[in-house]
Structure formats: C-alpha cells, structure tokens
C-alpha positions, -999 to +999 in steps of 0.1 A: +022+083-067+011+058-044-031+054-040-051+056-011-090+049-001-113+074+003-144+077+026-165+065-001-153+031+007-185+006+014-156-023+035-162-046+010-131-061+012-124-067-029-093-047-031-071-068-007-064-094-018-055-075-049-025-058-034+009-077-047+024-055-017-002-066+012-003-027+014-040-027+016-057-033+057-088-036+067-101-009+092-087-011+121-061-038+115-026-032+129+001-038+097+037-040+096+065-034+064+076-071+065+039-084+057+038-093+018+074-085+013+110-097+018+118-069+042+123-081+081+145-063+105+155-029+110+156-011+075+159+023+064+131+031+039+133+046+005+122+078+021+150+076+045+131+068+077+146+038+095+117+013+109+117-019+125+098-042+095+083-065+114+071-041+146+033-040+140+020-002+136-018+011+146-041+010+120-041+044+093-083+043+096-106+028+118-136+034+099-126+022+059-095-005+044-066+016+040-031+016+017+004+022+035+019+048+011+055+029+018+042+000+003+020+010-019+041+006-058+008+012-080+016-028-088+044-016-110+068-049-116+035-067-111+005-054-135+001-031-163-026-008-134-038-007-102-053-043-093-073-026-063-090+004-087-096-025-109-116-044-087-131-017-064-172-019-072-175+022-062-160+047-091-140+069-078-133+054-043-094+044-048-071+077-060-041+086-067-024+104-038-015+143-039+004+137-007+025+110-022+038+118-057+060+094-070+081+087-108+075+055-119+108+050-115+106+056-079+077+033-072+099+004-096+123+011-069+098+008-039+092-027-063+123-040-060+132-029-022+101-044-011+108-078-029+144-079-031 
C-alpha cells in the first residue's frame, strides 16, 4: 500500500528528496504526475482515471509535506524499504495507508508505468 504523512510531521523537509517517484510535496506546493517520472500527456492511470500528467494539481495539505498515493511505489524497483520512513527523524510519522492497499505486485507495476 502506498504511505502517506501524518500530522505528526515537524516540515523538516528530509523525506523529499528521498522519494525515487518525486511523490513527496512540501505543504502547499502544487504537483503534477509527470514530475520525477517518464509520464507526460494525457494518460490513463493504473487505477483507471485518465489525467493530464503534466496539468499541475492543488496541493493534498497545506499545513505538512504530503505523498500522492498514484505515485507513491513504497520505492519498490528502487530500494529494499521506504527511503522517506528511513529518513524521517519522528517515529511513527510516515505510515502505510489503509486507504490505499496495494500487492507488491501492484506497486512494481505503478514502478514500471511511472518510469517506463
């Protein structure tokens, strides 16, 4: 499943640059699906929702960095775990994401659409 941020979060910034995916934002920032990966263009998402890759979208939070569940792959086809956990400084603060349950086979998949 992908992970997400929680309100514990102090904005220190460490797990960004972490993200193989670019999935993580700071608060407030506007993201798009083409940033850190090979997508660009209209494309229709593993979860079957068709997007335009490169239109910005408002930020998730406004008040702590956030993960974009789409391209959030738990750094599978990257790292053997989750580079932001690894380097968060507060326990707890980065989880894995009831809302977004995914095989490790799906988020390989997510892997490979991102990066073609």
């Amino acid at each position: 499943m992908a992970v997400f941020i929680t309100d514990t979060c102090i904005n220190c910034g460490a797990c960004e640059p972490e993200c193989p995916n670019q999935a993580i934002y700071e608060p407030g920032a506007d993201w798009s699906m083409s940033e850190g990966t090979s997508l660009t263009g209209m494309v229709t998402l593993l979860n079957g929702q068709e997007v335009d890759a490169d239109e910005m979208q408002a930020p998730i939070s406004d008040e702590f960095y956030f993960i974009v569940a789409d391209k959030c792959t738990e750094c599978k086809g990257f790292h053997e775990e989750e580079q932001c956990i690894v380097f968060c400084p507060v326990p707890d603060c980065i989880i894995h994401d009831p809302e977004h349950p995914d095989t490790e086979d799906e988020l390989l998949a997510r892997q490979t659409f991102l990066h073609g």
